[in-house]
Wavefront OBJ file of the C-alpha trace (Angstrom):
o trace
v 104.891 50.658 146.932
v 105.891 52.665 143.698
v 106.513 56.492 144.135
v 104.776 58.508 141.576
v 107.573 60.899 140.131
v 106.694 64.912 141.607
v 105.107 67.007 139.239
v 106.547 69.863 137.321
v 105.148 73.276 137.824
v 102.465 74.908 135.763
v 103.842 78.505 135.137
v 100.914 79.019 132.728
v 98.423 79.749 136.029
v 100.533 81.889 137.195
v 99.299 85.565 137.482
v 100.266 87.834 134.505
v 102.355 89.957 136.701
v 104.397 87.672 139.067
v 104.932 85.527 135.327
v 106.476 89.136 133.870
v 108.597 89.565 137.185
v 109.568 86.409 137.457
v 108.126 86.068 140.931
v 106.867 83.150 142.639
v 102.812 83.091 142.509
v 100.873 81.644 145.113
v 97.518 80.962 142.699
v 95.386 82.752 145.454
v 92.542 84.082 143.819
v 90.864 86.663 142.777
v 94.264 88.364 144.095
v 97.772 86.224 144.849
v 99.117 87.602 147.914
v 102.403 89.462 146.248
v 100.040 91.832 143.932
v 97.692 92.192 146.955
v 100.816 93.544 149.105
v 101.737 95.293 146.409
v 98.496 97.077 145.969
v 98.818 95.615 142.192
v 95.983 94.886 140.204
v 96.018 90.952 139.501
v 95.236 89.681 136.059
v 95.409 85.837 135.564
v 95.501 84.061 132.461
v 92.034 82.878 130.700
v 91.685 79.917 128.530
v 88.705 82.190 126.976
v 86.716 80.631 123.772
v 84.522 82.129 121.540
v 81.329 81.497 119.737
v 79.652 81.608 116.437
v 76.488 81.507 116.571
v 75.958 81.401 112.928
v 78.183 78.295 112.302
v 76.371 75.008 111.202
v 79.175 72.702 110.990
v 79.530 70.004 113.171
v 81.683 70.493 116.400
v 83.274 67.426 115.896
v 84.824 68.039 112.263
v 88.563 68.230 111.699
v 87.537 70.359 108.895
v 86.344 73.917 108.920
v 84.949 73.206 105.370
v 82.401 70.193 105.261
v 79.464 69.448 103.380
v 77.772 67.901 106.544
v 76.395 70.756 108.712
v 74.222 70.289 111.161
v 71.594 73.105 112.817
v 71.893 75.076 116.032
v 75.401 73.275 116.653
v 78.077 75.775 117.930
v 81.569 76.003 117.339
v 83.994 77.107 120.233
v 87.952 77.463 119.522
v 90.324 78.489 121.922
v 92.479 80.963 121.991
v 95.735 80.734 124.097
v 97.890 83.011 122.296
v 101.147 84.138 124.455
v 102.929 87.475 124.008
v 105.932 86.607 126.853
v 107.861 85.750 123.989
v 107.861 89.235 123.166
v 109.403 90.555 126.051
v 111.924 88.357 126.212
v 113.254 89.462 122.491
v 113.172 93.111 123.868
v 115.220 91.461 126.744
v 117.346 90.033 124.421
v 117.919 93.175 122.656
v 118.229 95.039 125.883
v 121.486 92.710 126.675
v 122.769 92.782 123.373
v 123.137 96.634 123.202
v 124.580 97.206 126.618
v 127.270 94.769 126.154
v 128.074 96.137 122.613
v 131.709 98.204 121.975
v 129.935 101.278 120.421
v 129.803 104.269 123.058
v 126.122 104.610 123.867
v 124.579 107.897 125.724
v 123.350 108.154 128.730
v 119.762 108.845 127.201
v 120.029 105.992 125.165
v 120.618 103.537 127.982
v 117.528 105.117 129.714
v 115.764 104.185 126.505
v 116.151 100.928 126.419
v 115.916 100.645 130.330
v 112.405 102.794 129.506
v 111.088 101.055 126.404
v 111.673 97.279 128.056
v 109.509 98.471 131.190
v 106.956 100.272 129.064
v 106.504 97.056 126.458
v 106.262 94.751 129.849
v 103.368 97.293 131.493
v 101.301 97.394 128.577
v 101.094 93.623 127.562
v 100.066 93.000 130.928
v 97.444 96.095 131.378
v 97.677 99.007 129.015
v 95.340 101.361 130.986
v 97.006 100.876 134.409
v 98.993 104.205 136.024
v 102.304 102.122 135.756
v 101.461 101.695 131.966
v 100.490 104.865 131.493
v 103.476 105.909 133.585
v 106.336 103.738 131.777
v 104.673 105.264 127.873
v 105.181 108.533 128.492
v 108.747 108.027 129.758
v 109.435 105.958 126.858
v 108.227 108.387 124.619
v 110.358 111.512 126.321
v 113.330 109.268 125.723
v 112.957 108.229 122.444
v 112.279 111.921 121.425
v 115.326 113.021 123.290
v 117.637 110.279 121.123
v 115.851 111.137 117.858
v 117.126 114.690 118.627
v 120.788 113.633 118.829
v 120.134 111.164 116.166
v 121.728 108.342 117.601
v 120.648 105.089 115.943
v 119.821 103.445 119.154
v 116.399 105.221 118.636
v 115.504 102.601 116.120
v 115.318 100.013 119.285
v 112.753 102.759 120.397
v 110.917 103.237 117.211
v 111.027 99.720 116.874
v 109.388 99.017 119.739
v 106.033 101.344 119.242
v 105.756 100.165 115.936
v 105.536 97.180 117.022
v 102.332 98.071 119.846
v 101.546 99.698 116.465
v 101.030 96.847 114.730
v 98.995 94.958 117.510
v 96.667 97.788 118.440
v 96.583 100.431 115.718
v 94.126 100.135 112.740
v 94.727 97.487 110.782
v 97.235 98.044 108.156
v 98.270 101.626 109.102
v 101.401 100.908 110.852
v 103.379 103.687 108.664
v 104.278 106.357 110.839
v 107.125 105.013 112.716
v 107.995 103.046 109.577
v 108.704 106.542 108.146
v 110.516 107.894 111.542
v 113.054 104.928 111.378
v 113.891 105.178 107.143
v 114.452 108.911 108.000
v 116.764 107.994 111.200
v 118.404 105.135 109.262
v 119.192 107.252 106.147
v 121.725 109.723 108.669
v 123.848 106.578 109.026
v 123.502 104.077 106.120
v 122.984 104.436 102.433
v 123.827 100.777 101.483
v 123.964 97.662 103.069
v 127.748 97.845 103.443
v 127.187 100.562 106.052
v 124.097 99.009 107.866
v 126.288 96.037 108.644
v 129.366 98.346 109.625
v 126.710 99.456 111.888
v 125.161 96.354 113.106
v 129.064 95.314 114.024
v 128.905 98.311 116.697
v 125.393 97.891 117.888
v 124.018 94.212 118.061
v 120.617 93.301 117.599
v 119.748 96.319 114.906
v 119.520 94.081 112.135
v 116.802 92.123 113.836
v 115.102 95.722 114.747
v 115.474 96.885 111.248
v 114.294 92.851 109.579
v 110.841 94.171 111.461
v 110.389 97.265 110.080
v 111.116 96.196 106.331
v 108.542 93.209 107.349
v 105.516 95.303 109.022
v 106.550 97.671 106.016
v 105.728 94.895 102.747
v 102.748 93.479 104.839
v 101.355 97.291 106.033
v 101.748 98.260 102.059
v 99.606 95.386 100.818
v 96.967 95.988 103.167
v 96.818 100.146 102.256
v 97.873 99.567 98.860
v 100.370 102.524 99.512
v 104.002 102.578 98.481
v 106.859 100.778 99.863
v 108.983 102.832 102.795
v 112.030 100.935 103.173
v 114.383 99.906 100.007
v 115.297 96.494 98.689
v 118.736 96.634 100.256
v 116.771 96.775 103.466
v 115.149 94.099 102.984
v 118.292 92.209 102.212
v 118.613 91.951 106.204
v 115.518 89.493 105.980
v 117.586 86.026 107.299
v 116.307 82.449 106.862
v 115.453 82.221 110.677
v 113.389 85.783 110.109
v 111.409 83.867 107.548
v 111.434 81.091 108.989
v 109.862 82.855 112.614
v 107.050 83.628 110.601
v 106.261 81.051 108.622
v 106.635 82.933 105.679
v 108.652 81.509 102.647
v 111.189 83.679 101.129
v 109.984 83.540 97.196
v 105.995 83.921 98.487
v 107.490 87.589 100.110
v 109.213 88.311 97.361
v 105.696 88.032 95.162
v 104.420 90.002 98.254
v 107.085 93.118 97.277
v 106.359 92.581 93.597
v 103.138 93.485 94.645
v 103.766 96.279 96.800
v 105.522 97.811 94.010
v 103.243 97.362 90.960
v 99.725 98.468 92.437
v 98.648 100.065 89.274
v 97.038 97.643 86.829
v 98.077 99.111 83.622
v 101.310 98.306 82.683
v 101.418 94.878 84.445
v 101.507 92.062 81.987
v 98.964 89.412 82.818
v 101.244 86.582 82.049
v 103.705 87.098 84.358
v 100.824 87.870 87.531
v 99.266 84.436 86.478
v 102.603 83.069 86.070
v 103.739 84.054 89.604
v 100.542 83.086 90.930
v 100.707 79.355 89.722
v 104.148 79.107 91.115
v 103.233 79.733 94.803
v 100.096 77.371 93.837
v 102.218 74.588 92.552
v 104.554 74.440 95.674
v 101.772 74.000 98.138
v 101.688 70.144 99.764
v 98.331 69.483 100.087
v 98.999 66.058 102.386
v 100.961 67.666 105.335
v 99.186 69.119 107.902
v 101.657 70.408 110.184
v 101.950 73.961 111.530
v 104.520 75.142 109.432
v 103.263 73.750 106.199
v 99.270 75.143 107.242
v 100.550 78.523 107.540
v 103.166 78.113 104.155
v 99.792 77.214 102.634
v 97.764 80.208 104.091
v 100.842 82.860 102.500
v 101.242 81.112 99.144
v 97.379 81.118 99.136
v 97.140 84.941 99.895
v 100.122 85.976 97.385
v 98.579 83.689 94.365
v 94.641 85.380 95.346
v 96.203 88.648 95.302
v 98.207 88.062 91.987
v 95.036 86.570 90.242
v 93.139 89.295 91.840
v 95.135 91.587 89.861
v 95.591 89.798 86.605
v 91.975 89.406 86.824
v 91.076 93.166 86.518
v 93.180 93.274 83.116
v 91.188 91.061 81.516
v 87.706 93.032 81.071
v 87.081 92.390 77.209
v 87.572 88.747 77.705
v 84.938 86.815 80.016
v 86.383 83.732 79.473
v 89.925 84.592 80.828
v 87.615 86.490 83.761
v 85.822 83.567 84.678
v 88.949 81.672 85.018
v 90.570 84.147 87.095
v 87.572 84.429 89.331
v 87.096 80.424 89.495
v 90.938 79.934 90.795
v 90.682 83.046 92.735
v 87.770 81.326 94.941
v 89.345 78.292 95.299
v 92.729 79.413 96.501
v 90.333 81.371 99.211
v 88.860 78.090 100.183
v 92.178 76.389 100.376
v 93.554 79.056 102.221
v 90.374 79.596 104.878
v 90.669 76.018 105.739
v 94.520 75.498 106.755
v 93.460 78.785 108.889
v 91.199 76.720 110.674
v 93.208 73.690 110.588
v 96.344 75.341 112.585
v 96.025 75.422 116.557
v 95.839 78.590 118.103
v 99.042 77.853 120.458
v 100.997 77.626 117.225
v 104.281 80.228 117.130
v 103.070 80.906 113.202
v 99.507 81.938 114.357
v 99.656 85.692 115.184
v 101.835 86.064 112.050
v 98.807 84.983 109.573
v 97.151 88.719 110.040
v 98.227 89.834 106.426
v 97.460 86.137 104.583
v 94.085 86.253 106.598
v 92.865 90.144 105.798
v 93.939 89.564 101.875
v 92.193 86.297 101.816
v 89.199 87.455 103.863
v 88.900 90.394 101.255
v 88.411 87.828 98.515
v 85.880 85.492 100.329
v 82.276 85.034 98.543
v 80.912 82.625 101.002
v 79.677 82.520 104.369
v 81.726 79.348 105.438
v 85.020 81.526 104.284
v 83.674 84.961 106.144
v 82.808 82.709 109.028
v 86.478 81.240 109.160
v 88.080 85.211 108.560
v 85.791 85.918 111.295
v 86.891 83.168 113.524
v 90.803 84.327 113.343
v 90.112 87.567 114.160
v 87.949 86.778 117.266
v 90.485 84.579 118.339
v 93.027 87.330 117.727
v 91.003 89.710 119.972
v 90.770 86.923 122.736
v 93.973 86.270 123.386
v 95.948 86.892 126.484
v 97.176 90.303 124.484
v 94.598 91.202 121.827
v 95.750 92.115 119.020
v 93.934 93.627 115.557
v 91.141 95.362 117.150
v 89.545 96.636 113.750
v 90.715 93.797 111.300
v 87.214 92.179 111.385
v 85.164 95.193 111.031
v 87.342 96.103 107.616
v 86.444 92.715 106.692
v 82.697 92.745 107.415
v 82.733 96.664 105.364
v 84.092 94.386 102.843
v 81.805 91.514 102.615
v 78.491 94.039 103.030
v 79.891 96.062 99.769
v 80.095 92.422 97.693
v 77.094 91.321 100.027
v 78.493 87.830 101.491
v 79.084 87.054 104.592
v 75.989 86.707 105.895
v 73.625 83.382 105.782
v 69.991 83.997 104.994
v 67.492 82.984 107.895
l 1 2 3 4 5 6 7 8 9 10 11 12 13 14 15 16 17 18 19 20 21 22 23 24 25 26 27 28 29 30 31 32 33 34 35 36 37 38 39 40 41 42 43 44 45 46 47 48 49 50 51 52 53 54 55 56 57 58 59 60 61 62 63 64 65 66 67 68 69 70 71 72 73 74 75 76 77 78 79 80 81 82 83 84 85 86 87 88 89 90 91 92 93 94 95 96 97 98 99 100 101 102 103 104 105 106 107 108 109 110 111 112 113 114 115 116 117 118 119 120 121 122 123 124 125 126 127 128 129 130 131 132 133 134 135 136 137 138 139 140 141 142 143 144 145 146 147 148 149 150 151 152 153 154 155 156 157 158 159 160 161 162 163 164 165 166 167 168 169 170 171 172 173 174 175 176 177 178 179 180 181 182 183 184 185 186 187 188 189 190 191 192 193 194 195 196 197 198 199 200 201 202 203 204 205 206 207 208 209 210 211 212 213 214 215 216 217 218 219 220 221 222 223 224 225 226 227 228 229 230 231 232 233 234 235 236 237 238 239 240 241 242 243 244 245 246 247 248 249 250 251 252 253 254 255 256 257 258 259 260 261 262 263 264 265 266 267 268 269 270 271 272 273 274 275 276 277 278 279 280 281 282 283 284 285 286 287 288 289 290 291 292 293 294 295 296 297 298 299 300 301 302 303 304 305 306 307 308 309 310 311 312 313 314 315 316 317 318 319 320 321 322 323 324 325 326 327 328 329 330 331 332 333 334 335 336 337 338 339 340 341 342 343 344 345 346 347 348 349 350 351 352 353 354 355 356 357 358 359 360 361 362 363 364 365 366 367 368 369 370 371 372 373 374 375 376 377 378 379 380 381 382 383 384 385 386 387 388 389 390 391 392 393 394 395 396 397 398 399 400 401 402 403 404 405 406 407
């Protein structure tokens, strides 16, 4: 008789709380038996979906764009989006700094001690006592370091920006952007001493790649000026880029950006020139994860460059109605790799920016409908994220009036 080989175990139905403890969960629902000793509130993970009722496209296309459509059929997409990963970076960081050389205050330990409980609290329940609880102690500690201006704070500041990012309005993640440059500037005026620095603390030049990240992508979004300084964004390393799915010369349009948001002055040339280089580089024929979300950045940076180029050319209709005609189709191309990559992929989450500057240019309601998808899925993951993205798009797409099929 053959012996079936034992299964592995599932740690994905484990509750949200014995999975951030590492304790062993005995799947007893509505409440395992450790939180229900513990008095704990028991969250387990959902595999939710979500619905659009206004879709027509068939449920069974592999493409979110498709001239077959079919009435009253629904679309559902899942949404399995893990934050864990999170907390074990801040882990990572948390080990990284205690074992470094540099002499590190008591209040600074605390900090990190502080922050790591506080970031593990909230992605599990962010209006639990314990969460509540863990925040404010956080936020006494990082205050107290900011006093002494020890540069340990930027783990801290690090930290809430990125909550920030997750659960503040869309695209105004500034203010502890501005907290850290300040912080950073007591210690390091070049590069040379940021690395002098890094040598004696490790882990800050991942803390500070984050900040000069959420600090290009916040900028686009508010059209507001740069915080951080190019040398800063020097600490931006392959892996960094290549976390995100981001490719190095598409951010580098994205700064170029950042920096010229006035129109005048900005030679259309070069904008349509820069443009057509991200639009030459993208491989239509490969369809996996990393090359989808490649396609969705170099389709946001060459919309936003044409966008631009476009509003310089006024007196001519014909170089208008070429901007506007490339414009719409790097939107299309753009909305459908969106829909093409898998919710469980690492580059997912990381598409906010792309998405929002592509969903500002949409003109149809297929496009709005796939904008609208991301976000939804974004708000119905395991840790939602973005909570106002959609609703800036939907202001958006009222203004232009799209969006919205006619009954």
């Amino acid at each position: 008789m053959k012996v079936k080989k034992p299964r592995g175990i599932r740690h994905d139905r484990d509750c949200a709380r014995c999975k951030v403890r590492g304790v062993k969960c005995d799947l007893n629902r509505p409440r395992c038996q450790a939180c229900l000793q513990g008095g704990e509130a028991c969250n387990y993970p959902q595999r939710v979906v979500w619905v659009d009722d206004k879709k027509k496209s068939k449920a069974k296309s592999t493409s979110p764009i498709s001239n077959e459509e079919a009435p009253n059929t629904k679309v559902y997409k899942s949404a399995s989006i893990n934050l864990y990963g999170f907390i074990d970076l801040l882990d990572t960081f948390c080990q990284q700094i205690q074992s470094s050389s540099r002499d590190i205050p008591k209040e600074g330990i605390e900090l990190i001690s502080r922050t790591l409980s506080f970031a593990r609290s909230r992605i599990q329940d962010a209006n639990n006592k314990e969460s509540l609880q863990s925040h404010l102690m956080a936020l006494t500690n990082l205050s107290q370091v900011i006093q002494s201006a020890h540069p340990i704070a930027l783990f801290g500041i690090a930290t809430f920006a990125m909550f920030e990012v997750c659960c503040g309005s869309f695209g105004n993640w500034h203010c502890h952007l501005q907290g850290a440059r300040s912080l950073l500037d007591l210690h390091c005026q070049r590069k040379a001493d940021f690395d002098n620095l890094c040598n004696e603390i490790s882990g800050l030049a991942d803390v500070l790649a984050y900040l000069v990240w959420f600090d290009v992508t916040g900028a686009l979004v508010r059209e507001s000026p740069l915080i951080f300084e190019d040398w800063h964004r020097e600490t931006l390393s392959p892996g960094f880029f290549d976390s995100v799915g981001c490719p190095p010369d598409t951010f580098d349009l994205f700064v170029y950006l950042a920096k010229h948001r006035e129109v005048n002055g900005i030679s259309t040339i070069d904008l349509s020139a820069r443009a057509m280089a991200q639009i030459l580089q993208l491989n239509v024929g490969d369809l996996t994860n990393r090359n989808l979300a490649t396609t969705v950045y170099r389709g946001a940076a060459a919309i936003m460059a044409f966008s631009r180029a476009g509003m310089t050319t006024g007196d001519d209709p014909a170089a208008s109605k070429y901007h506007s005609s490339v414009v719409s189709s790097m939107v299309d191309r753009a909305c459908q790799a969106i829909a093409e990559i898998p919710t469980t992929s690492r580059f997912y989450v990381h598409l906010a920016t792309p998405a929002y500057l592509t969903g500002m240019n949409a003109s149809t309601v297929q496009q709005c409908d796939i904008i609208r998808g991301y976000w939804r899925n974004c708000q119905s993951c395991e840790f939602p994220r973005y909570p106002d993205a959609e609703a800036q798009c939907e202001r958006r797409w009222r203004i232009c009036g799209v969006g919205f099929s006619v009954d």
